[in-house]
C-alpha positions as CSV (number, residue, x, y, z in Angstrom):
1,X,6.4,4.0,-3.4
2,X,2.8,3.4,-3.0
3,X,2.1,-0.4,-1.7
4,X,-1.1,-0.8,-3.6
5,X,1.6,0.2,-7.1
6,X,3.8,-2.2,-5.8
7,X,1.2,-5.0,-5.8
8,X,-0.3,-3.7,-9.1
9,X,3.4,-3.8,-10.7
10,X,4.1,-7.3,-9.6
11,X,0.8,-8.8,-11.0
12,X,1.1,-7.1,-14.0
13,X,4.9,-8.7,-14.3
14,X,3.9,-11.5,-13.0
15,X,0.7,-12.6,-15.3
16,X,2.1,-12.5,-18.7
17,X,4.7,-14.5,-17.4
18,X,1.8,-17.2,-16.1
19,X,0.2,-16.7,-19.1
20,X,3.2,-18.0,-21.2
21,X,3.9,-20.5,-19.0
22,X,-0.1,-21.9,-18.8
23,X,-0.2,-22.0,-22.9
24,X,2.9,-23.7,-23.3
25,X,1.8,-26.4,-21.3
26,X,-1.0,-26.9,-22.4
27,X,-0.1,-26.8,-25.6
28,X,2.3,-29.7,-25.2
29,X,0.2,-31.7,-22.7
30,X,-2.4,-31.5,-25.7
31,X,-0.6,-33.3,-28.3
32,X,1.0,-35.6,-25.6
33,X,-1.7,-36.9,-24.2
34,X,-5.6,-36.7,-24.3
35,X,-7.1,-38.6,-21.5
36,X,-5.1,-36.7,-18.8
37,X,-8.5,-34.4,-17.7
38,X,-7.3,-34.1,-14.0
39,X,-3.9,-32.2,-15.3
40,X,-5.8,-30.7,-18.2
41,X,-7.7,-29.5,-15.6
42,X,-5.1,-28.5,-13.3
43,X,-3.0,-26.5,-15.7
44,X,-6.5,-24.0,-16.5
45,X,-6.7,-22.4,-13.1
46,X,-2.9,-22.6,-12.5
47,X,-3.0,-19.0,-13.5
48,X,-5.7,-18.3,-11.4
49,X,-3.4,-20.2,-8.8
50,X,-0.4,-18.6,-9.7
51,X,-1.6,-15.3,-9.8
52,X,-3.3,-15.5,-6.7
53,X,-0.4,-17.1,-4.7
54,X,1.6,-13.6,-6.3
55,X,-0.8,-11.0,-5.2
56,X,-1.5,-12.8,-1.8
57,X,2.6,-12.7,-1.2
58,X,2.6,-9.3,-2.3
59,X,-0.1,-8.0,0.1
60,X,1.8,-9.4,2.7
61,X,5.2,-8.2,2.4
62,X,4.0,-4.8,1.5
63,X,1.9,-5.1,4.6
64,X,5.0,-5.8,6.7
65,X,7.7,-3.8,4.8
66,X,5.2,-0.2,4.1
67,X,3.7,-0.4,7.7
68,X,3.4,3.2,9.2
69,X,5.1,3.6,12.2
70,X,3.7,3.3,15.5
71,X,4.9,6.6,17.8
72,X,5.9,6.3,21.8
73,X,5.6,10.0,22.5
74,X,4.5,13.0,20.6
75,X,7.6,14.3,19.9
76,X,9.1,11.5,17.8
77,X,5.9,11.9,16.1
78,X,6.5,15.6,15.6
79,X,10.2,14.6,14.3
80,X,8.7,12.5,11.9
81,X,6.6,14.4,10.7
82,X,9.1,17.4,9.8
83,X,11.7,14.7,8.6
84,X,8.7,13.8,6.2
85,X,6.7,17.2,5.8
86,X,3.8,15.7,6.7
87,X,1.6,18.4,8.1
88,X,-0.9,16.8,9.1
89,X,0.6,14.4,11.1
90,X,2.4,17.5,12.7
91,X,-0.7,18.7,13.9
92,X,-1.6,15.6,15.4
93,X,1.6,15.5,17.8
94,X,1.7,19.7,18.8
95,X,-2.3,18.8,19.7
96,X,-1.3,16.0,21.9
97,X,1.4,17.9,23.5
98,X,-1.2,20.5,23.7
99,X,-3.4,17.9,26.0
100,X,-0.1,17.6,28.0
101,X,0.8,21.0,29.0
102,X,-1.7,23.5,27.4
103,X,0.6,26.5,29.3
104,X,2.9,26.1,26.4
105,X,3.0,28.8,24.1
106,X,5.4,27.4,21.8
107,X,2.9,24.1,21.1
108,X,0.1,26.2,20.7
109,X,1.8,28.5,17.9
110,X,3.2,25.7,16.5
111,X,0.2,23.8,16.3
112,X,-1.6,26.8,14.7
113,X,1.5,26.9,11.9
114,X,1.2,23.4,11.2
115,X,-2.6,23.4,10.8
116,X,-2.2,26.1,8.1
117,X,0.4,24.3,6.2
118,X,-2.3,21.9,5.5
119,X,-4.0,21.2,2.8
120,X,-7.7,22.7,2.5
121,X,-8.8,20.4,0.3
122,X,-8.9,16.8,-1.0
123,X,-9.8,15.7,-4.3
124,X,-11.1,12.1,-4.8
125,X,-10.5,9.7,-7.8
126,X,-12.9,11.5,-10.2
127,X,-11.1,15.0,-9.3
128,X,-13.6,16.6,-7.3
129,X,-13.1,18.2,-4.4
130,X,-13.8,17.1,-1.3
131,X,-13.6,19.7,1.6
C-alpha cells in the first residue's frame, strides 16, 4: 500500500475520533466549571495536538517500515526488480552491469528488453501526459 494512503487513512480514523473526544470534554468542563481558561484553553487545540502527534507518528513509521531498499550489487537489484516487475528499475541494474563489463551480450539485450517494457508515458494528477 501506498505510505502517503496509509497516513491519509490513519488521520482520517483518527480525527473523528479527536473530534468526539474534544466536544465531550468540553462539553462537560463547561457546565463544571467556568473560570478554568487555561484547560478551556488546552482542550481547543488538543485536536490540533492530537492530530498532529497522529500524523507525525505516522510519517515516521511509514518512513521506517515503506523504505525502498538500498541494493549492494546490481544483480540483487536486477532480482528485485523481476520479483517486483519493475522495469524501470531493471533497466537501471542491466545499465550498471553494462558499465561493468560492456563485452556482455546478454546485459546489453537484456537491457534493451527491459527499456521497452517500460512505460512511454506518465500521466500527472490532472491526467495529462507527461512524456
Amino acid at each position: 500500500m501506498d505510505p502517503f494512503r496509509v497516513i491519509f487513512l490513519l488521520v482520517l480514523v483518527s480525527s473523528p475520533i479527536l473530534l468526539l473526544a474534544y466536544s465531550t470534554e468540553l462539553i462537560k468542563n463547561r457546565s463544571l466549571s467556568k473560570n478554568n481558561t487555561k484547560w478551556l484553553a488546552f482542550l481547543r487545540y488538543k485536536i490540533v495536538i492530537g492530530i498532529t502527534i497522529i500524523t507525525g507518528t505516522s510519517l515516521i513509521l511509514v518512513n521506517l517500515v515503506f523504505s525502498e531498499p538500498v541494493f549492494d550489487n546490481p544483480e540483487k537489484k536486477i532480482e528485485h526488480a523481476r520479483k517486483r516487475n519493475l522495469p524501470d528499475l531493471l533497466t537501471e541494474g542491466y545499465k550498471e552491469l553494462i558499465e561493468k563489463d560492456s563485452t556482455n551480450l546478454d546485459y546489453h539485450y537484456n537491457y534493451v528488453l527491459s527499456h521497452f517494457q517500460q512505460k512511454t508515458s506518465y500521466k500527472n494528477a490532472k491526467g495529462e501526459l507527461i512524456f
